[in-house]
C-alpha positions as CSV (number, residue, x, y, z in Angstrom):
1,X,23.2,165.1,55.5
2,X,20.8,163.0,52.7
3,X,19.9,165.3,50.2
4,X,17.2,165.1,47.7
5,X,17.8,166.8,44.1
6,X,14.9,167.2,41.9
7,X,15.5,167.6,38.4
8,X,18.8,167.8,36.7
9,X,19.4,170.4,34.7
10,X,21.9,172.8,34.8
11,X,21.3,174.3,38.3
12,X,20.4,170.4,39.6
13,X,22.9,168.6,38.3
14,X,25.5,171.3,39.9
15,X,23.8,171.4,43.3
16,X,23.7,167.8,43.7
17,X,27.3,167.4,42.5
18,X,29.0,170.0,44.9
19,X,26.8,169.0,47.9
20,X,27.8,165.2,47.5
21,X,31.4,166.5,46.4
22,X,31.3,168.4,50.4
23,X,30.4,164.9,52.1
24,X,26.2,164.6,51.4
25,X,24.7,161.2,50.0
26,X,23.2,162.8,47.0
27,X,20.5,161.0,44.8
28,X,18.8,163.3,42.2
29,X,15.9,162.6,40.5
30,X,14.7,162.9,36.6
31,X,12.1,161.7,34.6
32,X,14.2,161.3,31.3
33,X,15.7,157.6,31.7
34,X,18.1,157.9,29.1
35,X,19.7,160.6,30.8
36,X,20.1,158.9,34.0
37,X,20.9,155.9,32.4
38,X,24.3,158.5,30.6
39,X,24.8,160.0,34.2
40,X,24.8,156.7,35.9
41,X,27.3,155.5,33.3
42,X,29.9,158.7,34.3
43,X,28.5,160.5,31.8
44,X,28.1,164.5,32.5
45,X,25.0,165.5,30.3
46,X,26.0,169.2,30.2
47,X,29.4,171.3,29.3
48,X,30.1,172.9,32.5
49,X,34.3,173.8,33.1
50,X,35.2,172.0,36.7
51,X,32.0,169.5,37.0
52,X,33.2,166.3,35.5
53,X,36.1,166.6,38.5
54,X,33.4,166.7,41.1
55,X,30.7,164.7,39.6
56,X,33.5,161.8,38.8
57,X,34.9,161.7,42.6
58,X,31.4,161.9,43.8
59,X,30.1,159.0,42.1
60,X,33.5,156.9,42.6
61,X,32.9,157.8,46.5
62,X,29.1,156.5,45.9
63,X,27.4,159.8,47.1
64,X,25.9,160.7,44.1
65,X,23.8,158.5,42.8
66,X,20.5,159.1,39.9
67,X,16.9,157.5,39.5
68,X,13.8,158.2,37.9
69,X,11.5,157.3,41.1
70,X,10.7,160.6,43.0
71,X,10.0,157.8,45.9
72,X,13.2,156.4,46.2
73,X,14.7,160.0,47.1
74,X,12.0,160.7,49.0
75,X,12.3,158.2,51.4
76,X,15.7,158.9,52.0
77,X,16.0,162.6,52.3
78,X,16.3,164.7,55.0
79,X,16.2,167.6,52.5
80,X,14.7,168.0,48.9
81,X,15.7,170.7,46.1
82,X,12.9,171.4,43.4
83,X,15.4,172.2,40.6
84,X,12.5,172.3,37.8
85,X,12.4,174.3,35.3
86,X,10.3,177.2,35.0
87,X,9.9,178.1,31.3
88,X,8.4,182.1,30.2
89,X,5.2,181.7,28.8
90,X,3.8,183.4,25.7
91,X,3.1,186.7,28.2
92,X,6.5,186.1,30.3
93,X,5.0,184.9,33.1
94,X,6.6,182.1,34.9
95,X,5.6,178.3,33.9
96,X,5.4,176.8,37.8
97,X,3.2,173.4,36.6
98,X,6.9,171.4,36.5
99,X,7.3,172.8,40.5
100,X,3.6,172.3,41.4
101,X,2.7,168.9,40.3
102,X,6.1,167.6,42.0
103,X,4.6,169.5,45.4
104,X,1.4,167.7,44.4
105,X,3.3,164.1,44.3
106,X,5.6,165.3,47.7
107,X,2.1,165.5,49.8
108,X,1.3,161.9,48.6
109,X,4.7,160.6,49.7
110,X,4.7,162.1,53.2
111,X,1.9,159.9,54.1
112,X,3.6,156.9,53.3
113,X,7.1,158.0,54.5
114,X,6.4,160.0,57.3
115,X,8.9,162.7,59.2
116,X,9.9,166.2,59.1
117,X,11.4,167.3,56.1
118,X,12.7,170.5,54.3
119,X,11.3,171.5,50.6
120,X,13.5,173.9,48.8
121,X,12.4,175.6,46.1
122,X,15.6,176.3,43.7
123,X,14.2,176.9,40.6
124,X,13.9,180.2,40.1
125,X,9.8,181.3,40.9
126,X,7.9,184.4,41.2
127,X,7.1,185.6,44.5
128,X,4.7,184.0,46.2
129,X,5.4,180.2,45.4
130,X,7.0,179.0,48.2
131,X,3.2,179.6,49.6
132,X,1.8,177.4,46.7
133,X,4.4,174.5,47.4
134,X,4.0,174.6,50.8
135,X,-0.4,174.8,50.2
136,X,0.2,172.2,47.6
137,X,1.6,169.7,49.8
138,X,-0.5,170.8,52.9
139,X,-3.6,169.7,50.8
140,X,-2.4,166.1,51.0
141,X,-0.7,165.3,54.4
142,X,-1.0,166.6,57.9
143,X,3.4,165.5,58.3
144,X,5.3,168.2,59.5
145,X,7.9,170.0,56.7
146,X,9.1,173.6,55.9
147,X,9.3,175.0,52.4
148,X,12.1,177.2,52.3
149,X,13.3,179.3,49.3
150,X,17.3,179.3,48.0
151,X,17.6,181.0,45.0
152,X,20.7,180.3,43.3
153,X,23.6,182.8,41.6
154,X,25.3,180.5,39.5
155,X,27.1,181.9,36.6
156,X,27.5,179.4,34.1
157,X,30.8,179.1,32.8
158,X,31.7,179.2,36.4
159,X,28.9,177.6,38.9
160,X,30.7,174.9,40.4
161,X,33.3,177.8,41.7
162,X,30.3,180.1,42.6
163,X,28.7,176.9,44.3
164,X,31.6,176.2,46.4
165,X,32.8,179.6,47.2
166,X,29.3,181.7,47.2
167,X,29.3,185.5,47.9
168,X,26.4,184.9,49.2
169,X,23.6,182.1,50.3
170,X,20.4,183.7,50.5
171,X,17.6,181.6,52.8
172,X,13.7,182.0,52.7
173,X,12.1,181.6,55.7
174,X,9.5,181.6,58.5
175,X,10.8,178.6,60.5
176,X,14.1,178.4,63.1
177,X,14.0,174.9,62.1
178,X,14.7,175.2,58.9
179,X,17.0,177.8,58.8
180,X,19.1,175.9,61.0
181,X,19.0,172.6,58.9
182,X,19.7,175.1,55.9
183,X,22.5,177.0,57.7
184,X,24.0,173.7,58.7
185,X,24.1,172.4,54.9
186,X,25.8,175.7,53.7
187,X,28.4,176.4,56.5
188,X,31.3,174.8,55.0
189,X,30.8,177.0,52.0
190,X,31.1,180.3,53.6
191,X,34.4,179.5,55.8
192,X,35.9,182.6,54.3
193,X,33.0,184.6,55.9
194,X,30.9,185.4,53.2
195,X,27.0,185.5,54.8
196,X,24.4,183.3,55.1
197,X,21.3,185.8,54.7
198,X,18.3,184.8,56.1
199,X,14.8,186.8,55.5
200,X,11.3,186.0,54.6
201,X,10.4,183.3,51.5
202,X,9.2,186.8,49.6
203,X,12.0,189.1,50.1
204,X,14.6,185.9,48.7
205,X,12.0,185.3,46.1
206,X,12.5,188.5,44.9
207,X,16.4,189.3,45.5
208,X,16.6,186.2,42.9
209,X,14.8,188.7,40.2
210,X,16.1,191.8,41.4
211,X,19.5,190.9,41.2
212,X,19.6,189.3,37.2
213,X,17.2,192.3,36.4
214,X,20.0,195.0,37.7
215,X,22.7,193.1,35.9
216,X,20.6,193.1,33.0
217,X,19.7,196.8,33.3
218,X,23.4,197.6,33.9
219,X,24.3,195.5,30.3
220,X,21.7,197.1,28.6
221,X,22.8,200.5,29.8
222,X,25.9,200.0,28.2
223,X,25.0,198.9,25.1
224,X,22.8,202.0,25.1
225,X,26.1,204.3,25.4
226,X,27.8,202.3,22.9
227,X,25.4,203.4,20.5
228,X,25.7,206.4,21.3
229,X,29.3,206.6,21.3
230,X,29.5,204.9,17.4
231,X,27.3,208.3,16.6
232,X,29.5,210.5,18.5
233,X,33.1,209.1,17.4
234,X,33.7,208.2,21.2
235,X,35.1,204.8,22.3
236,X,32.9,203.2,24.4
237,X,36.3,201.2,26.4
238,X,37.4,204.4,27.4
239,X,34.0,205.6,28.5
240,X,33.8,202.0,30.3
241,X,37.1,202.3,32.1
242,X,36.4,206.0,33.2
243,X,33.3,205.1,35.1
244,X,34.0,201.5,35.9
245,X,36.5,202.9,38.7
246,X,33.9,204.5,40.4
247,X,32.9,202.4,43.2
248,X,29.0,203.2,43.4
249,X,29.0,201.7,39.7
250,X,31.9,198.9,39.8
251,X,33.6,197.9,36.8
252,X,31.5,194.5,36.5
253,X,29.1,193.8,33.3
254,X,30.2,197.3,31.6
255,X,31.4,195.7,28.8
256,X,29.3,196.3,25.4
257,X,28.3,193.7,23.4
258,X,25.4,192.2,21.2
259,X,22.7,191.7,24.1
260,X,22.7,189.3,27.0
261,X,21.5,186.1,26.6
262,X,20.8,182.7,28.3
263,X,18.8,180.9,30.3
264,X,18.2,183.4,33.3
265,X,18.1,187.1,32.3
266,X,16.1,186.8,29.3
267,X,13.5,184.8,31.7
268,X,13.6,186.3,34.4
269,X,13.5,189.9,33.5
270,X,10.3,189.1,31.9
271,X,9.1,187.2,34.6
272,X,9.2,190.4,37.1
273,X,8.3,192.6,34.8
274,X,4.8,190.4,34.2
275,X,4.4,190.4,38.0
276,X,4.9,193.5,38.0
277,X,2.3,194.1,35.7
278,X,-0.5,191.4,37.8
279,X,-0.1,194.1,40.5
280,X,-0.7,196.9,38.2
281,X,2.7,198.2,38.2
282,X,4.3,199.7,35.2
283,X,8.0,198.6,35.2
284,X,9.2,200.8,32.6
285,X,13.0,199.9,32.9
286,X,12.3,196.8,32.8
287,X,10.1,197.3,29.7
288,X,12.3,199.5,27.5
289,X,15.7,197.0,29.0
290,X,14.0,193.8,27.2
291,X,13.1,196.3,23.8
292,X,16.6,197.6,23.9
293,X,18.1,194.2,24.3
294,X,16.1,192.8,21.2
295,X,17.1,194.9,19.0
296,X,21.0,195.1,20.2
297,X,20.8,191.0,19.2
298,X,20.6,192.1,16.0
299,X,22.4,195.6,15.6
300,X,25.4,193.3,14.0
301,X,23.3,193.0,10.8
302,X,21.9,196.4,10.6
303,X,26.0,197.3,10.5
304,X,25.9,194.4,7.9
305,X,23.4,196.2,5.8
306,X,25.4,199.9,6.2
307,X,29.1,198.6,4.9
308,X,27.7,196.5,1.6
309,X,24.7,199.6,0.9
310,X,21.9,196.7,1.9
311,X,23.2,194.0,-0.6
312,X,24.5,190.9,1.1
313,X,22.8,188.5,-0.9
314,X,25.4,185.9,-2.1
315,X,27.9,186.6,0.2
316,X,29.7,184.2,2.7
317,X,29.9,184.4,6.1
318,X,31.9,182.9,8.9
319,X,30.4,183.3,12.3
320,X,32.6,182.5,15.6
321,X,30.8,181.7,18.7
322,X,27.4,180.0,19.0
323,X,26.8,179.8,22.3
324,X,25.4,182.5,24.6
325,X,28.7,183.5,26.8
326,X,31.8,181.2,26.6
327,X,32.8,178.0,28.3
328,X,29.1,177.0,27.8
329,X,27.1,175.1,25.1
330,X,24.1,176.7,26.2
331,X,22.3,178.8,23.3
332,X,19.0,179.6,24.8
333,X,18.5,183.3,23.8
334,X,22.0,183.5,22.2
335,X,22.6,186.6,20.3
336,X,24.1,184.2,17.0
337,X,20.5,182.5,16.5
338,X,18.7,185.9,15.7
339,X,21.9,187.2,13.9
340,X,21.8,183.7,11.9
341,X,18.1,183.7,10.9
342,X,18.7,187.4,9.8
343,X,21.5,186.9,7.6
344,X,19.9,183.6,6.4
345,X,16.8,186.2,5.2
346,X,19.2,187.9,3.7
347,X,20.6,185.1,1.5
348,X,23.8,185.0,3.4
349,X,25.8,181.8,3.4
350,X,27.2,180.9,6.8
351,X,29.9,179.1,8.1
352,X,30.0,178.9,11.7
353,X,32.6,177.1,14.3
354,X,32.3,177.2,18.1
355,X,34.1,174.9,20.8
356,X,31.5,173.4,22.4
357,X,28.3,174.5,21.1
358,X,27.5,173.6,17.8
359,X,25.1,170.3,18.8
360,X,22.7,172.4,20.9
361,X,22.6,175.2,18.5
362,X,21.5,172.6,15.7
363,X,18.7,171.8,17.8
364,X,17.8,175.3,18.6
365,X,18.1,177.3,15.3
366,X,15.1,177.8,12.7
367,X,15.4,175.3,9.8
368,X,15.6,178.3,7.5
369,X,19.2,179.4,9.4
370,X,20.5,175.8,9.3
371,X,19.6,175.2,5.6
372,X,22.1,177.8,4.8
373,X,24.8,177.1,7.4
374,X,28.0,175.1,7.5
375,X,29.8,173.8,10.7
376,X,33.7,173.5,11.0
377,X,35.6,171.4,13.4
378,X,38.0,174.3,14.1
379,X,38.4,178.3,14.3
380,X,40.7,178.8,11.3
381,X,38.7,177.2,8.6
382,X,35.8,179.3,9.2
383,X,38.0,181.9,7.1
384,X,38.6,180.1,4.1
385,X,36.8,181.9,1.3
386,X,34.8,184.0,3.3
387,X,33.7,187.5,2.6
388,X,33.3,188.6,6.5
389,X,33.7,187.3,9.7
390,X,30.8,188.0,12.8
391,X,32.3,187.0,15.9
392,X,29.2,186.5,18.7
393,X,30.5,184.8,21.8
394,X,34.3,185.7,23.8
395,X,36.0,182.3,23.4
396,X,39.4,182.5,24.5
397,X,40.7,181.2,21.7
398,X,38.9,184.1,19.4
399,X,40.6,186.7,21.8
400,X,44.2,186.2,20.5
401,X,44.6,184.8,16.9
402,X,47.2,186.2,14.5
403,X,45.2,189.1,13.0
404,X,47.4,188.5,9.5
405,X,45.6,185.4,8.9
406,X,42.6,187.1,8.3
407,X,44.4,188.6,5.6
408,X,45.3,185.7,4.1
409,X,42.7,183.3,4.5
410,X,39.6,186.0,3.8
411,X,38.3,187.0,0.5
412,X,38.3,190.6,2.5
413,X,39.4,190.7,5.6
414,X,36.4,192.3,6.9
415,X,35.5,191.8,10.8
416,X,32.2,192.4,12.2
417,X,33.0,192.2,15.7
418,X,30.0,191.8,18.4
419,X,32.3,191.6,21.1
420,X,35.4,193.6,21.4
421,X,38.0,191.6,21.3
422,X,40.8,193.5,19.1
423,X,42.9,196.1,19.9
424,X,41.9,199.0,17.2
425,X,45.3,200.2,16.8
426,X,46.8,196.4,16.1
427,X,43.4,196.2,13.6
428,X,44.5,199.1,11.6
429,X,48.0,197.9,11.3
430,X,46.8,194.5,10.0
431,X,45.1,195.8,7.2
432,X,41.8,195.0,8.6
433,X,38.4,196.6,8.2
434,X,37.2,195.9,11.5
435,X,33.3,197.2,13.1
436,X,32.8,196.5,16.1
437,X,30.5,197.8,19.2
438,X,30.9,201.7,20.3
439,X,33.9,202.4,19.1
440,X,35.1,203.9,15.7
441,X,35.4,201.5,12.6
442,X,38.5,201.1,11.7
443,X,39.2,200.8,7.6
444,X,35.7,202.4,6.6
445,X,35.5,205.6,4.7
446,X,32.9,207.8,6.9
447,X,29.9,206.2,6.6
448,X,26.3,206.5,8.3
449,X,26.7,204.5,11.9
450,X,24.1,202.6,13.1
């Protein structure tokens, strides 16, 4: 099939890679010519594990190809993804301008390449815009197309295995004719026998929302009983593995932490909770999840503040992980730029390391957090004089140092751990004072938790 891919961001560039890597002629489209230019040249813009492999044999096999004329896909297509993105504004609503003036430009180009085509709307979009895109285009050209919505569930750190072996493909829409081009496209995917679901453009609009907002929810409901749990003297792994094995709960996104991050919960748990809100619906889960998750971005610091009695000015410290989640460079709404800005505040010095990550963190922190922040080219030499260590993001290679060396490489070998990765017992017999999320600190005379 000739596939069209609109925009080439993280969901694009994956969706046009793993349909050309299953046999498509791929061309996807972007405005930014220096990026296409680095794409054209081999060149994978993003760090995602697995992509290179399929976005290297696709190119060599010349069914991926890049341009920055919406035209020249156009013509060629049979099918066209809108992968645009859809930034929260200042109220949380959904930015759709990206998706609407492409529609706009689409109704222009139908009357010049005529024939039946199928839009796809990608992007994540509030309900009802499949109905704009498809009212968009209808304005311009009497041609005969479907607009169909496909949400995607890509997990980054793993989308290219998610695209390729789905759980599930969701499919918008009103028309037998497009559910059959759509069910067509996705077949090979689901050999295993995991469905094709097909409904209404609404219902998919809104599984898209429903399903980040419950895993969302269901993070932020831990993190709630790991705060309790630090109050209590309970550990919140045990509490985690004692309902986890209860199948009406499942033992997936239990684990406490700092606050989710990213480019899709944070957006899109405000973005149904403001449509909730335009149909005069109170969404108070929703509400107190987003208030609950701010302030558990930060809860690292107000720990900070307890163990040095409010005085950290002057102090050094190292910070491991940058990024939102690992194997990912992507920072947007990482727990590390609000604990950075903090400590920066504070008049901490920082020293900060993270394996792929530490370019698009420059770009994304506040000039007061980067004025007092150094970057290392490795894990270990984060520790070098340090008087703490705040580790913000799971990297594998965090998971399993020698705890000793933070002994002697430390001025203290203090831990602030936002992620809990150490065994407590193996902390205590390293000499460690070690604080992490929900469970009891280890090496702290009783204090007041936070």
């Amino acid at each position: 099939m000739k596939i069209g891919v609109v925009g080439t961001g993280y969901v694009g560039l994956v969706t046009g890679a793993c349909f050309a890597d299953s046999g498509n002629d791929v061309i996807c489209v972007d405005i930014d010519e220096k990026k296409v230019e680095r794409m054209r040249n081999g060149e994978v813009p993003i760090y995602e594990p697995g992509l290179n492999r399929v976005f290297d044999r696709s190119i060599r096999e010349n069914r991926l190809r890049f341009t920055t004329n919406l035209e020249e896909a156009f013509k060629e297509a049979d099918v066209l993804f809108l992968c645009l993105p859809t930034p929260p504004g200042a109220d949380g609503q959904a930015d759709l301008s990206f998706v609407l003036k492409v529609a706009d430009d689409l109704g222009e180009l139908f009357n010049r390449f005529p024939g039946y085509r199928v839009i796809v709307n990608k992007s994540t979009v509030p309900v009802g815009t499949a109905d704009k895109v498809r009212e968009a285009i209808a304005a311009k050209t009497d041609a005969e197309f479907d607009v169909v919505s496909n949400p995607e569930f890509l997990r980054e750190g793993a989308a290219v295995e998610d695209f390729m072996k789905p759980e599930r493909v969701v499919i918008g829409t009103s028309s037998p004719r497009a559910a059959e081009v759509m069910t067509t496209l996705y077949e090979p995917f689901v050999r295993s026998g995991n469905p094709i679901i097909t409904m209404d453009e609404r219902s998919s609009e809104l599984t898209k929302y429903a399903a980040n907002a419950m895993l969302a929810t269901k993070i932020t409901f831990m993190n709630e009983i790991a705060n309790i749990c630090e109050r209590v003297g309970a550990d919140v792994d045990n509490v985690r593995r004692g309902i986890g094995t209860d199948s009406r709960i499942g033992k997936r996104f239990l684990f406490a932490g700092i606050g989710y991050g990213g480019s899709c919960f944070p957006k899109d748990v405000q973005a149904i909770h403001h449509t909730a809100g335009e149909l005069g619906y109170d969404f108070r889960i929703l509400d107190s999840v987003m208030k609950v998750n701010e302030t558990q971005k930060v809860s690292i610091v107000e720990k900070m503040k307890v163990f040095y009695n409010g005085d950290l000015a002057g102090k050094t410290v190292g910070i491991w992980g940058l990024s939102f989640k690992p194997e990912t460079d992507d920072v947007r709404e990482a727990p590390a730029l609000y604990i950075a800005d903090e400590l920066a505040k504070l008049g901490v010095k920082m020293k900060a390391y993270d394996p792929e990550a530490i370019e698009t963190f420059k770009a994304s922190a506040t000039k007061q957090a980067l004025v007092s922040m150094e970057f290392t080219e490795d894990r270990d030499s984060v520790l070098e004089g340090i008087d703490a260590l705040v580790i913000c993001t799971e990297w594998n290679e965090f998971r399993r140092p020698d705890l000793e060396r933070f002994t002697k490489k430390m001025k203290a070998p203090v831990i602030f751990d936002g992620r809990n990765l150490y065994d407590l017992k193996r902390a205590k017999e390293a000499g460690l004072t070690y604080i992490s999320v929900g469970r009891p600190w280890v090496g702290v005379k009783e204090k007041a938790k936070v």
